[in-house]
Structures are given as structure tokens and as C-alpha cells.
py3Dmol code that shows the C-alpha trace and the ligand (Angstrom):
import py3Dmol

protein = """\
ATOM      1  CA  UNK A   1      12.141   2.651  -6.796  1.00  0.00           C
ATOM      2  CA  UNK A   2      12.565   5.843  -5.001  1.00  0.00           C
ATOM      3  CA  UNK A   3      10.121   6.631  -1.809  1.00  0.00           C
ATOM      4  CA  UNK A   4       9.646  10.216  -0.561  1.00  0.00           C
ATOM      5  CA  UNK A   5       7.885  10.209   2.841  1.00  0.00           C
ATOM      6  CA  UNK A   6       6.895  13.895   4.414  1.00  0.00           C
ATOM      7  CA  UNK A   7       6.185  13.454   7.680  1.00  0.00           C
ATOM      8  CA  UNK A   8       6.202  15.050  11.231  1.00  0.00           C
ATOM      9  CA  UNK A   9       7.789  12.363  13.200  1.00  0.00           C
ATOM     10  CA  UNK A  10      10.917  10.898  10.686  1.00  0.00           C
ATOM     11  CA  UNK A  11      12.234   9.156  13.853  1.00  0.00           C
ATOM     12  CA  UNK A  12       9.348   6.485  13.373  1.00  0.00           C
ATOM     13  CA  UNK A  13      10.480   4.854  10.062  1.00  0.00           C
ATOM     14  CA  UNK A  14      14.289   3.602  10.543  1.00  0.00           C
ATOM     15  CA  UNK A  15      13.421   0.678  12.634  1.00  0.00           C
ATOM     16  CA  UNK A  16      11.274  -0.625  10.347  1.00  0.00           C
ATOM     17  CA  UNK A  17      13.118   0.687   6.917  1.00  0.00           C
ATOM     18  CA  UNK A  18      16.561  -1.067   8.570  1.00  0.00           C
ATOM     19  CA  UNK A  19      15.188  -4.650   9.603  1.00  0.00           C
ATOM     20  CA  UNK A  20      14.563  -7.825   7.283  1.00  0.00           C
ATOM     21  CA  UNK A  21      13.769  -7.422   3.282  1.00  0.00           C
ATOM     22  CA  UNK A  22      12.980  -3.391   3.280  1.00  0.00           C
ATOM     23  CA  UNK A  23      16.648  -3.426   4.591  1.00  0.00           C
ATOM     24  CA  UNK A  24      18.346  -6.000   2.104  1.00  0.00           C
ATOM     25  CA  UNK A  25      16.180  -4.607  -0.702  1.00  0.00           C
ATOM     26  CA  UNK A  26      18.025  -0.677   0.458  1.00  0.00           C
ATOM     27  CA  UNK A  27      21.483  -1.992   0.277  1.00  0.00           C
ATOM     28  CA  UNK A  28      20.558  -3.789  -2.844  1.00  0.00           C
ATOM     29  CA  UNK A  29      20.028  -0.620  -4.309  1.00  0.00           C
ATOM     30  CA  UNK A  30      16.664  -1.984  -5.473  1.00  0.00           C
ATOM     31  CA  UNK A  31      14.586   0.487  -2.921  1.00  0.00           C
ATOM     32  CA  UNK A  32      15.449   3.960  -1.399  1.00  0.00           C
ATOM     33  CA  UNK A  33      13.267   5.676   1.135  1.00  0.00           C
ATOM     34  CA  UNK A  34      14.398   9.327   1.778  1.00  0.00           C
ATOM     35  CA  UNK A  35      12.560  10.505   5.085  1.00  0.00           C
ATOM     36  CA  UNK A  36      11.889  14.032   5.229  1.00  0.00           C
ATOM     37  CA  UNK A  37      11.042  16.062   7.942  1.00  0.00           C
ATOM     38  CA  UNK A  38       8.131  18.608   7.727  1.00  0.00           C
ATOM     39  CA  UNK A  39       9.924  20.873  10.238  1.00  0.00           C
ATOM     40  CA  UNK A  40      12.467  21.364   8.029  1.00  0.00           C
ATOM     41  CA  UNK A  41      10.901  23.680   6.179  1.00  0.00           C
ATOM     42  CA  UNK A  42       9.336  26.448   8.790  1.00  0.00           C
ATOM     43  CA  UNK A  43      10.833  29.612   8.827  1.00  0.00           C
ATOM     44  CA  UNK A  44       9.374  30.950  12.324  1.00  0.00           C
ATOM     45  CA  UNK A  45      11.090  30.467  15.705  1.00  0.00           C
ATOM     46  CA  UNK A  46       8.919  27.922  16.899  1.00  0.00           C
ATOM     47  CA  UNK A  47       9.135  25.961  13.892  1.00  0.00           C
ATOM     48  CA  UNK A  48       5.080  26.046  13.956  1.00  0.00           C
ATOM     49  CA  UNK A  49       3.673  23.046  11.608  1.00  0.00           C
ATOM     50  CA  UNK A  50       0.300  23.308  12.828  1.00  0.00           C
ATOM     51  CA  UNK A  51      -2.568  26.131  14.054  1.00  0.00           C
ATOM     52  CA  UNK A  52      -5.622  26.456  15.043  1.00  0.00           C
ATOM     53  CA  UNK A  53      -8.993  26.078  12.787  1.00  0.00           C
ATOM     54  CA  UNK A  54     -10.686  28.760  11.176  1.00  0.00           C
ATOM     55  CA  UNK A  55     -14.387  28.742  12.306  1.00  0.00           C
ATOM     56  CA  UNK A  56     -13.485  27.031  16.170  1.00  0.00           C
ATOM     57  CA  UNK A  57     -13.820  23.701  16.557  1.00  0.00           C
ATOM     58  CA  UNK A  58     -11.408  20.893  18.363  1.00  0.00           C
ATOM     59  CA  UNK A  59      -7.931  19.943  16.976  1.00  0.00           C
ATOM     60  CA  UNK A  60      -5.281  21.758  15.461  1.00  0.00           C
ATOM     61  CA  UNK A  61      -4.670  21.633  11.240  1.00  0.00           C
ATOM     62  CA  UNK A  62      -1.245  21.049   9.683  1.00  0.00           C
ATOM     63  CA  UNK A  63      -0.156  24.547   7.826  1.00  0.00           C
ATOM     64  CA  UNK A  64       0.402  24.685   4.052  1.00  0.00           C
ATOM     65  CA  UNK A  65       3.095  26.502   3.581  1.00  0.00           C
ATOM     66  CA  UNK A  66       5.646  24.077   5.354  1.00  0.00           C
ATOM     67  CA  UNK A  67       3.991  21.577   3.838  1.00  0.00           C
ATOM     68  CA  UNK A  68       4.244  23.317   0.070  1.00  0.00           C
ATOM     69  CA  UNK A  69       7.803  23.837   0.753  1.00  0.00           C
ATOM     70  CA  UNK A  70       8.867  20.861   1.643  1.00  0.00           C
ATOM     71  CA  UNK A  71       7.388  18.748  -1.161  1.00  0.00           C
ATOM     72  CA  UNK A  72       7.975  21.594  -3.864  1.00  0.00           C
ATOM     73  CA  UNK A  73      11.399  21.688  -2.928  1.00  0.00           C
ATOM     74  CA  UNK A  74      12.551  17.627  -2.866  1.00  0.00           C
ATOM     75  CA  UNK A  75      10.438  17.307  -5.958  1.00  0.00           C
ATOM     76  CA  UNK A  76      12.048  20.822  -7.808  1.00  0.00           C
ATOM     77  CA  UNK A  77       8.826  22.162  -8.453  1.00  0.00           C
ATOM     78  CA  UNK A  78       8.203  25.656  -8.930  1.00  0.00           C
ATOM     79  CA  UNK A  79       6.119  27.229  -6.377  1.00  0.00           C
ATOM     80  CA  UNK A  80       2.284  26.570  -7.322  1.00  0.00           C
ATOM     81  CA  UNK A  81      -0.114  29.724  -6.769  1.00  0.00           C
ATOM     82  CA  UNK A  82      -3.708  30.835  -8.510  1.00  0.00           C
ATOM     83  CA  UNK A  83      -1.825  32.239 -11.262  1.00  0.00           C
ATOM     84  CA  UNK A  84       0.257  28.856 -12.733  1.00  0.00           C
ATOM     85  CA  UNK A  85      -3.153  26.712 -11.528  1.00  0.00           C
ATOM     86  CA  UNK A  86      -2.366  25.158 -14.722  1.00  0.00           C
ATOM     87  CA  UNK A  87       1.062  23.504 -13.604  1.00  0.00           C
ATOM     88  CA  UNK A  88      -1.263  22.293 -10.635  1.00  0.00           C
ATOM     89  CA  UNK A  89      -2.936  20.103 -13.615  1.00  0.00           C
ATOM     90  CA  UNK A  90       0.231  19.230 -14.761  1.00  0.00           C
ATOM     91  CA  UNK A  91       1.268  17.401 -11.693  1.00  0.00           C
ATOM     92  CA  UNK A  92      -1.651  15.454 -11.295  1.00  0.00           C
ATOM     93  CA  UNK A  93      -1.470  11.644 -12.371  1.00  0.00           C
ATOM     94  CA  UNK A  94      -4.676  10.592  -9.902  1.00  0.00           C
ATOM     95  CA  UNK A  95      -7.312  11.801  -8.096  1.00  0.00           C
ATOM     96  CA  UNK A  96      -9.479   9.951  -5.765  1.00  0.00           C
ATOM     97  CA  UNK A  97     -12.321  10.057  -8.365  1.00  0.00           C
ATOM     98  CA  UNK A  98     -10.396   9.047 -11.298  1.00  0.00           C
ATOM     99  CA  UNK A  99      -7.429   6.841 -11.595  1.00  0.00           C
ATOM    100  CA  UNK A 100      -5.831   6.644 -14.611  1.00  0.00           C
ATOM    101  CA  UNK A 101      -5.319   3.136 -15.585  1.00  0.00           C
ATOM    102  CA  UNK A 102      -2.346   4.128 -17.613  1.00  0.00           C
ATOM    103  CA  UNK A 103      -0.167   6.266 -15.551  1.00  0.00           C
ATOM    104  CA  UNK A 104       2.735   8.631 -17.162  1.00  0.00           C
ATOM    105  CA  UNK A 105       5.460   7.639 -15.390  1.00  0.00           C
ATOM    106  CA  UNK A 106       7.272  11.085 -15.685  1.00  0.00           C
ATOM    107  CA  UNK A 107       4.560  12.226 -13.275  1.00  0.00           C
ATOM    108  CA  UNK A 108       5.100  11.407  -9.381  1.00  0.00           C
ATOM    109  CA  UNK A 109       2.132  10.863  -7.624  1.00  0.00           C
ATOM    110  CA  UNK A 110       1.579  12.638  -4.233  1.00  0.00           C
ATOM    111  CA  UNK A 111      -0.755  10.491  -1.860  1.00  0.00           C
ATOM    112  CA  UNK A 112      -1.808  12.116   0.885  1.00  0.00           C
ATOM    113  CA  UNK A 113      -2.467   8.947   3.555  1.00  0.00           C
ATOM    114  CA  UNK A 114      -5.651   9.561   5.210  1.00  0.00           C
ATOM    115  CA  UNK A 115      -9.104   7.779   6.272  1.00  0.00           C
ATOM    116  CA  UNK A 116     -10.546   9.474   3.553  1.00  0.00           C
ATOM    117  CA  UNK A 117      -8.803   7.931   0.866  1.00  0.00           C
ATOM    118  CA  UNK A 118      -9.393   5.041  -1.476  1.00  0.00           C
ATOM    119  CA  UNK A 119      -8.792   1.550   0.350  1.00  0.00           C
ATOM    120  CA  UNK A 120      -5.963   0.311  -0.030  1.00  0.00           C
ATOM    121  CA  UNK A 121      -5.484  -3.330  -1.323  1.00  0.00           C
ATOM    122  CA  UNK A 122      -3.239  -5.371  -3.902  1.00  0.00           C
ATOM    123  CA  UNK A 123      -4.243  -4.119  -6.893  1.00  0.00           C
ATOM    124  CA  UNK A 124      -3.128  -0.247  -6.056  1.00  0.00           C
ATOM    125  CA  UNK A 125      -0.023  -1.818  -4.490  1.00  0.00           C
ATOM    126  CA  UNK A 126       0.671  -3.327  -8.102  1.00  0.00           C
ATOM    127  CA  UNK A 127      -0.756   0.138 -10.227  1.00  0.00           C
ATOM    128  CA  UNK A 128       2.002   1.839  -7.380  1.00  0.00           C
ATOM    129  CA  UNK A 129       4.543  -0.194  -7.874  1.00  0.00           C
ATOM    130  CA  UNK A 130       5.022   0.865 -11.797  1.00  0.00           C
ATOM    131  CA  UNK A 131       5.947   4.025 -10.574  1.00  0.00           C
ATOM    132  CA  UNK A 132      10.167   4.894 -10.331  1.00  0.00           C
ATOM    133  CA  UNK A 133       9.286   7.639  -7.643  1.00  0.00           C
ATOM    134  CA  UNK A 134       6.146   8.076  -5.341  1.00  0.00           C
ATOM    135  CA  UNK A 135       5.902  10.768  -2.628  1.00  0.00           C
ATOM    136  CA  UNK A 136       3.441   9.555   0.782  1.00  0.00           C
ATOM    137  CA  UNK A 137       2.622  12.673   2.641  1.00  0.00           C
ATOM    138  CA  UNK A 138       1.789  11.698   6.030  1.00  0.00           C
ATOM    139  CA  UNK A 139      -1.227  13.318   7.852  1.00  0.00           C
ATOM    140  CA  UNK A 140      -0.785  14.425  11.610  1.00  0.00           C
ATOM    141  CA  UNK A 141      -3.172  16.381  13.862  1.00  0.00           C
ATOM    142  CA  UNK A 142      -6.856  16.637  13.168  1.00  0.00           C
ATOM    143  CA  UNK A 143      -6.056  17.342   9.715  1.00  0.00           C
ATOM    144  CA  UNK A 144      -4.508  19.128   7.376  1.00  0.00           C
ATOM    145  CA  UNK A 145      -5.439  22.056   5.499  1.00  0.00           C
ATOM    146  CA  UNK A 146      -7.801  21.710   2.763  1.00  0.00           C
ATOM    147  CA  UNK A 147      -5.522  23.769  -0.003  1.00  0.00           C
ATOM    148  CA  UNK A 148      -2.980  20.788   0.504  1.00  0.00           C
ATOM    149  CA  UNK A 149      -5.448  18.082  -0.923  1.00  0.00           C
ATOM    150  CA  UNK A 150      -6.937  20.671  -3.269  1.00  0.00           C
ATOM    151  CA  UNK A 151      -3.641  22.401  -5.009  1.00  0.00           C
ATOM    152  CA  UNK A 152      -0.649  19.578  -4.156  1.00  0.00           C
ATOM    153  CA  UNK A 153      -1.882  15.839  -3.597  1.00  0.00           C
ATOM    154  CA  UNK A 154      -2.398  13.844  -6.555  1.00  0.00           C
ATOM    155  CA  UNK A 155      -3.969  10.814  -4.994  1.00  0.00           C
ATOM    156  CA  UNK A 156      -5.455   9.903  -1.206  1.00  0.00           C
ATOM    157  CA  UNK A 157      -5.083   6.408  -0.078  1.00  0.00           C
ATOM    158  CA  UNK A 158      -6.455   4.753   3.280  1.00  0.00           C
ATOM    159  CA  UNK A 159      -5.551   1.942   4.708  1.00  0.00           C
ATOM    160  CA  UNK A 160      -8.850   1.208   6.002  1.00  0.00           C
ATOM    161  CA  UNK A 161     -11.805   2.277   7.788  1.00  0.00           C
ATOM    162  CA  UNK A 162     -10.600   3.328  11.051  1.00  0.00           C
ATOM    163  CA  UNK A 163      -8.610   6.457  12.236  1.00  0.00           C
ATOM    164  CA  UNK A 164      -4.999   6.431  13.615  1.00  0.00           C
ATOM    165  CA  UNK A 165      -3.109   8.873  14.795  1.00  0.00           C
ATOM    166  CA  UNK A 166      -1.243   9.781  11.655  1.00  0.00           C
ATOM    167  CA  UNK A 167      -0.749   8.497   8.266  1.00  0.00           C
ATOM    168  CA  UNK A 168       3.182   6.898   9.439  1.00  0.00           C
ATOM    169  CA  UNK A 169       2.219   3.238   9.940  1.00  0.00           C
ATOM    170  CA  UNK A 170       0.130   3.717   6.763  1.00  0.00           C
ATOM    171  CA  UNK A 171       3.038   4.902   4.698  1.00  0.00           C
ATOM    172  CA  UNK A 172       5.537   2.121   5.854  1.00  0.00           C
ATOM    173  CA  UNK A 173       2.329  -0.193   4.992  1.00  0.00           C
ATOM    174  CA  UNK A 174       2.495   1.477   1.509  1.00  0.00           C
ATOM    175  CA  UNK A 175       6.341   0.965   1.328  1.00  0.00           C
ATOM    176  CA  UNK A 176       6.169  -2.602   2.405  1.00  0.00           C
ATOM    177  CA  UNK A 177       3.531  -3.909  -0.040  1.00  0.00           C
ATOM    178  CA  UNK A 178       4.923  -1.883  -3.241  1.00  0.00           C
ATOM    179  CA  UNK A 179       8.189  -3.052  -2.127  1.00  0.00           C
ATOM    180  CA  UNK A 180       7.972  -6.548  -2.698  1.00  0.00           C
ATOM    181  CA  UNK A 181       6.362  -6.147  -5.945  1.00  0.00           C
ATOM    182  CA  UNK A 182       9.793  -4.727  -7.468  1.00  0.00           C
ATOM    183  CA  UNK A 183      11.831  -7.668  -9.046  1.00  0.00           C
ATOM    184  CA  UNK A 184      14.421  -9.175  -7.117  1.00  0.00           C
ATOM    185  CA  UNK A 185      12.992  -7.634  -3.769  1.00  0.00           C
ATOM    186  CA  UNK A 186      11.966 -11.233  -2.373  1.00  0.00           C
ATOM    187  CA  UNK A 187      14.116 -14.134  -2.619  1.00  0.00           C
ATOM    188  CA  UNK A 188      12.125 -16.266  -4.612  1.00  0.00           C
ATOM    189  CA  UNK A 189      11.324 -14.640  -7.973  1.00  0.00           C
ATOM    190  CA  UNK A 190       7.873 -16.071  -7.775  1.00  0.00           C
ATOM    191  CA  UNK A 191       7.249 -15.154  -4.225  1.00  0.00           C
ATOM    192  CA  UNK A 192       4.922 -12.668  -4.533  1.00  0.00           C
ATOM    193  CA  UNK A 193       2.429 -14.653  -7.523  1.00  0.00           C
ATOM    194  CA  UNK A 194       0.711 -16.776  -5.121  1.00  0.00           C
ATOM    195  CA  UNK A 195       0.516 -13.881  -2.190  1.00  0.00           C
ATOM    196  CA  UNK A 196      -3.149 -14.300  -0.821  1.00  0.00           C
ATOM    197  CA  UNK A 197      -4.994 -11.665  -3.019  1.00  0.00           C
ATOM    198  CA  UNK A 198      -2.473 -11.563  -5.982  1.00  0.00           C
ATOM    199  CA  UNK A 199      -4.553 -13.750  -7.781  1.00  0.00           C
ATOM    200  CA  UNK A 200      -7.736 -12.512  -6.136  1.00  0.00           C
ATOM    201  CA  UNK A 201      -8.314 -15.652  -3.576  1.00  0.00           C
ATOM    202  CA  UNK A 202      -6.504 -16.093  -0.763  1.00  0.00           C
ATOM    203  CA  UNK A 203      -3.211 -18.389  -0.653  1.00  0.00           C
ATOM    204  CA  UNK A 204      -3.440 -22.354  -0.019  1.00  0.00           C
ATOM    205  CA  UNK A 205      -2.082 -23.507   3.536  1.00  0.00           C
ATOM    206  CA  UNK A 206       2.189 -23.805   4.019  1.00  0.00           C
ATOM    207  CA  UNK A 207       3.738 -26.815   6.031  1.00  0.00           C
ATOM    208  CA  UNK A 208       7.407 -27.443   6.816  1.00  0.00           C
ATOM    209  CA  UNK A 209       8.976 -30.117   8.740  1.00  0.00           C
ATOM    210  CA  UNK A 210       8.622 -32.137  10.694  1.00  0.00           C
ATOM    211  CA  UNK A 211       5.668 -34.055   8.714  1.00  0.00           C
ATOM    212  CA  UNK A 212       4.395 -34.928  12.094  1.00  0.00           C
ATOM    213  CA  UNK A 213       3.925 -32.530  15.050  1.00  0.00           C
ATOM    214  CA  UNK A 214       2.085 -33.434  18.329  1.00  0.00           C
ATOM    215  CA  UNK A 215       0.058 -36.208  15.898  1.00  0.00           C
ATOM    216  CA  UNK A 216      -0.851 -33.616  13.619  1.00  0.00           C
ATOM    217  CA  UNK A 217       0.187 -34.851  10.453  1.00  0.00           C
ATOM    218  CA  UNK A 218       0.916 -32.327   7.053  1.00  0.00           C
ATOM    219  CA  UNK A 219      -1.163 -33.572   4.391  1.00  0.00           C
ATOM    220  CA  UNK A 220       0.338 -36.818   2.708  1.00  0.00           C
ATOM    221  CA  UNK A 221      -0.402 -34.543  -0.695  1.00  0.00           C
ATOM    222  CA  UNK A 222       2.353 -32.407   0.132  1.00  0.00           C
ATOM    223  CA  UNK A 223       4.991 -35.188   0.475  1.00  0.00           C
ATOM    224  CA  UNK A 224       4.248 -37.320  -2.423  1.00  0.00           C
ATOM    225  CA  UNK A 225       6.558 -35.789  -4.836  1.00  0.00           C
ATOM    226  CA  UNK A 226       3.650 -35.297  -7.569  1.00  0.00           C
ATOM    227  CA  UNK A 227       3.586 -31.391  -8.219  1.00  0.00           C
ATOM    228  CA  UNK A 228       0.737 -31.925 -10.862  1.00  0.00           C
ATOM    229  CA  UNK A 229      -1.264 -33.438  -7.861  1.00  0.00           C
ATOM    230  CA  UNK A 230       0.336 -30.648  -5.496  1.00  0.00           C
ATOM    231  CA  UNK A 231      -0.609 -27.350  -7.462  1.00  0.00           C
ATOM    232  CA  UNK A 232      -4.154 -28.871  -7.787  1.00  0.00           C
ATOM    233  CA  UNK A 233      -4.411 -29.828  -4.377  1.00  0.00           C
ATOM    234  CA  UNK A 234      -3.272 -25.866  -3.493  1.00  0.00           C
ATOM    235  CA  UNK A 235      -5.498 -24.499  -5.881  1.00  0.00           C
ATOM    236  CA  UNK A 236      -8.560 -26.108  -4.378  1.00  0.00           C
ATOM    237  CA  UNK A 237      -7.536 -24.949  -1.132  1.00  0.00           C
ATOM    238  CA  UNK A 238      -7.175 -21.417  -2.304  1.00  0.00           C
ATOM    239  CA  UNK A 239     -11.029 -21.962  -3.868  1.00  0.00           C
ATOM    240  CA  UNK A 240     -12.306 -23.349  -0.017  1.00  0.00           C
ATOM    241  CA  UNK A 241     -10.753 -20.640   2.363  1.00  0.00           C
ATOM    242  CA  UNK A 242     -11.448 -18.257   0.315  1.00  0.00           C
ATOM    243  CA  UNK A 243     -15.091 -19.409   0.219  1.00  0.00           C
ATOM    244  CA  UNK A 244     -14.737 -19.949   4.203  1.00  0.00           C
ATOM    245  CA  UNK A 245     -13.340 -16.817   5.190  1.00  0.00           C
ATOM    246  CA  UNK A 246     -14.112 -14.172   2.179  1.00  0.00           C
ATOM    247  CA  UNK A 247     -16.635 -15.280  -0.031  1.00  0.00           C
ATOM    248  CA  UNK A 248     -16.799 -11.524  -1.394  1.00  0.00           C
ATOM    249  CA  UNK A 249     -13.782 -12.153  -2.997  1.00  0.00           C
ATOM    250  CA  UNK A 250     -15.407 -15.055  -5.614  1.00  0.00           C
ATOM    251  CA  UNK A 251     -17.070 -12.402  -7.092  1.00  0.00           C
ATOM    252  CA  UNK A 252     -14.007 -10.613  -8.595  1.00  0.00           C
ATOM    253  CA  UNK A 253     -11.610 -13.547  -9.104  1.00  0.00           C
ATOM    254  CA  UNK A 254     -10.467 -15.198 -12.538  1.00  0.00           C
ATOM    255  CA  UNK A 255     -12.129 -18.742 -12.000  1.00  0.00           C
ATOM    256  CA  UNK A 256     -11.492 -21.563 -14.753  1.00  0.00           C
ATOM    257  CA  UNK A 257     -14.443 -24.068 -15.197  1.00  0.00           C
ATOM    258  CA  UNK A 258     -12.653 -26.673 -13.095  1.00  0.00           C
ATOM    259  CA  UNK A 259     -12.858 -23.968 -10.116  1.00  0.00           C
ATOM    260  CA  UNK A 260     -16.780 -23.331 -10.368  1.00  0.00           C
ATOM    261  CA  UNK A 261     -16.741 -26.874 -10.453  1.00  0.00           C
ATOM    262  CA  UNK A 262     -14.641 -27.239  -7.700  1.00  0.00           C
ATOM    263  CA  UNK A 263     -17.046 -24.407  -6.074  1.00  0.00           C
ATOM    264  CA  UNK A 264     -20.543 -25.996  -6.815  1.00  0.00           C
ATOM    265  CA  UNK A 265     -18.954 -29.285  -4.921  1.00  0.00           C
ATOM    266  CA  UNK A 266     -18.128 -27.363  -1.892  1.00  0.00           C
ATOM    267  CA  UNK A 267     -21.687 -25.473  -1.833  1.00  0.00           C
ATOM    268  CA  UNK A 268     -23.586 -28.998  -2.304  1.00  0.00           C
ATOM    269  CA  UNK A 269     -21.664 -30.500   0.450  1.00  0.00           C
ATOM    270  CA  UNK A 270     -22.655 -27.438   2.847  1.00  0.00           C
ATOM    271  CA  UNK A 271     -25.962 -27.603   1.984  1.00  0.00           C
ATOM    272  CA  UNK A 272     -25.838 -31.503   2.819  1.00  0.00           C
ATOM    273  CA  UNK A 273     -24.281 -31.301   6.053  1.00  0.00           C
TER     274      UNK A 273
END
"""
ligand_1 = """\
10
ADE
N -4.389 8.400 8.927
C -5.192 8.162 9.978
N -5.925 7.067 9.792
C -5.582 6.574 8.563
C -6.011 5.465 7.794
N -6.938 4.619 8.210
N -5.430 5.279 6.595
C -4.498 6.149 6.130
N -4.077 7.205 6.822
C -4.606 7.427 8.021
"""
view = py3Dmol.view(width=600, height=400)
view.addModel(protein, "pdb")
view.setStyle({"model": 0}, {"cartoon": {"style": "trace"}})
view.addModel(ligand_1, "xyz")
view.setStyle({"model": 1}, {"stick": {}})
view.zoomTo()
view.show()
């Protein structure tokens, strides 16, 4: 799967890109993030990315026209304008508002990464990760200006509701969960099937060695050798933290009848203690 990350400051993704699985998963041929830089593609002596707003205010706004150029030209698009509005359409797989739930995967999506965006969680990394090319536009500055979002961007993602100082961490965020949805990325093929939120709760608790630490033992469950008893045990874990710690996510998951079971046990015995 092909990444193409527009930013302002390309300096910030190698160390992450070149450490651990993002790095394997490079050489591997299995991932490739091309970094471009924004300032590549100004034409003035300053190399000016960004100006002041129209009507006053704080802040500066990231230009269009660099912005334009830069994407239009990786991607080999033909310049977009008010007359060939219609090729505009043509590029758009998403918008905030609508999200196709079958995506044509001839058309790259451009997500702009910004607080205004949808919220980002497993599901879009999964709808993301069908994709063979995605471009992640990275915000900078106050904002950028409006004809971007309007005219190029396909799709706005946050990562949540607060406000960093550009969209960079988001986009390696992005990277790093759509990554390890691609087969092969992680070592174990099923590695990413239990992932908290992959099946909507939130992932049993891991041990290793040594079965006793400092007199805390690791359940007996776990060392018994009886993976019928095991997966059971794991799945009624998943079922009690994620009724601890996000109960909001019961709503949503697939539960069997021996999980609401399961479920109306645990609410009995809170009620009773
Ligand atoms: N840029 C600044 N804050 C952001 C956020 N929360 N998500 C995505 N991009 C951002």
C-alpha cells in the first residue's frame, strides 16, 4: 500500500517510518510512505506556504496554490479550476458527510487531517486499509485555506477532540493503524483479529513468564493446556473490561447469547455487591 503524506515539516516522519514493524513492513515491500514536502512546490523567493487571513484575525492560513501543486502533481492530475469543476467530482471517493461504503479503488482519497474531521477509530482504519494508495495532507498553522477542503480533499479525518499543532502525529497515527491491517505486516497472521476494538470490545488480559512474579500469580486458566477453556476464559474477559472501562462499546458489538448471558451475570453481581 502506497502512502502520500504532504506536509510542512517531512523531517518529522523518518524516525518513526524507520523503527520496528513500519520499518520491516518498508523493506518488505508490503508498505511505502513517500514524504513530500509542501515547500517544494512555491515558486517565490521566500518559498511562502502561508499568509495572512482575509478579514484580520490571529494566525496565519496555509496557501492553495503550493498546496494544489504539490498534490496535483504526485497524483498526475490536471490542474482543477471553475471550469473542469466536474473532474473535482471525479476525484472524490468521500466526504465527511457521506462515506461510501463501497469505495472505487481507482480513486485515491485525499484526507485532509484536522480537528474537524470524522473520529478516527478501527473501523475507518479497516474501510482505509482497502485502499492501494491514500494521500494524508497534513494541516499546519491556524488553518488552511478553505478552497483546499472545498475543491481538493476528498475526506477529513481527526484523531480526536483536541487540537495539536499540525496534522503530522495524526498522519503517522493513520499510517500505523492501516498498516498493520495489510497481510503479512504483523508477524502473526492473526495478530490484528483480537486487537482491542477489532471485534468491537476491548482485548482479554496477556501474561508471559514467569507464572509467578512478586506472588502475583498468572491465572492457572492460562497454563492448563485446555484452549477450549482458554478462548472462553478470554472471551469473558473481553465481555468484563469492556463493561468496566467502556460500557459504550456493548452497544455496537456482535454479542452471542452466551455473552448477554455472560453480561446479565456480571450486572447481577454489581448490583449485589
Ligand atoms: N490537527 C490538529 N489537531 C488535530 C486532530 N485532533 N486530529 C487531526 N489533525 C489535527
Amino acid at each position: 500500500m502506497q502512502f502520500e503524506v504532504f506536509t510542512l515539516l517531512p523531517e518529522i516522519f523518518p524516525p518513526y517510518l524507520e523503527s520496528s514493524i513500519l520499518k520491516r513492513a518498508s523493506e518488505r515491500g508490503l508498505i511505502n510512505v513517500r514524504v513530500h514536502n509542501i515547500r517544494d512546490y512555491t515558486h517565490d523567493k521566500h518559498h511562502t506556504t502561508d499568509d495572512t487571513p482575509y478579514g484580520g484575525g490571529g494566525g496565519m492560513v496555509m496557501k492553495p496554490e503550493p498546496v494544489f501543486e504539490a498534490i496535483e502533481t504526485v497524483l498526475g492530475l490536471s490542474s482543477l479550476t471553475t471550469e473542469n469543476t466536474e473532474s473535482t467530482e471525479k476525484i472524490k471517493t468521500a466526504s465527511v458527510d457521506s462515506v461510501p461504503s463501497v469505495v472505487n479503488s481507482s480513486s485515491i482519497p485525499i484526507i485532509l487531517l484536522t480537528p474537524q474531521g470524522r473520529v478516527f477509530d478501527q473501523r475507518i482504519a479497516q474501510e482505509l486499509s482497502q485502499h492501494p494508495r491514500i494521500v494524508l495532507l497534513c494541516g499546519r498553522y491556524e488553518g488552511i485555506d478553505e478552497r483546499i477542503r472545498e475543491h481538493l480533499v476528498t475526506d477529513e479525518i481527526s484523531i480526536g477532540d483536541y487540537v495539536l499543532t499540525g496534522g503530522e502525529l495524526p498522519a503517522l497515527i493513520l499510517i500505523d493503524a492501516i498498516a498493520r491491517l495489510l497481510p503479512e505486516v504483523l508477524g502473526d497472521p492473526t495478530g490484528a483479529q483480537d486487537d482491542s476494538h477489532a471485534m468491537g470490545l476491548l482485548e482479554y488480559p496477556h501474561y508471559t513468564r514467569p507464572p509467578e512474579f512478586r506472588g502475583w500469580k498468572a491465572p492457572d486458566i492460562l497454563l492448563s493446556g485446555d484452549h477450549a477453556k482458554i478462548e472462553k476464559w478470554r472471551r469473558e474477559q473481553s465481555l468484563l473490561r469492556t463493561f468496566n472501562k467502556r460500557p459504550d462499546m456493548l452497544e455496537k458489538a456482535e454479542l452471542t447469547k452466551k455473552d448477554l448471558k455472560f453480561l446479565e451475570g456480571i450486572k447481577v453481581e454489581k448490583l449485589e455487591s
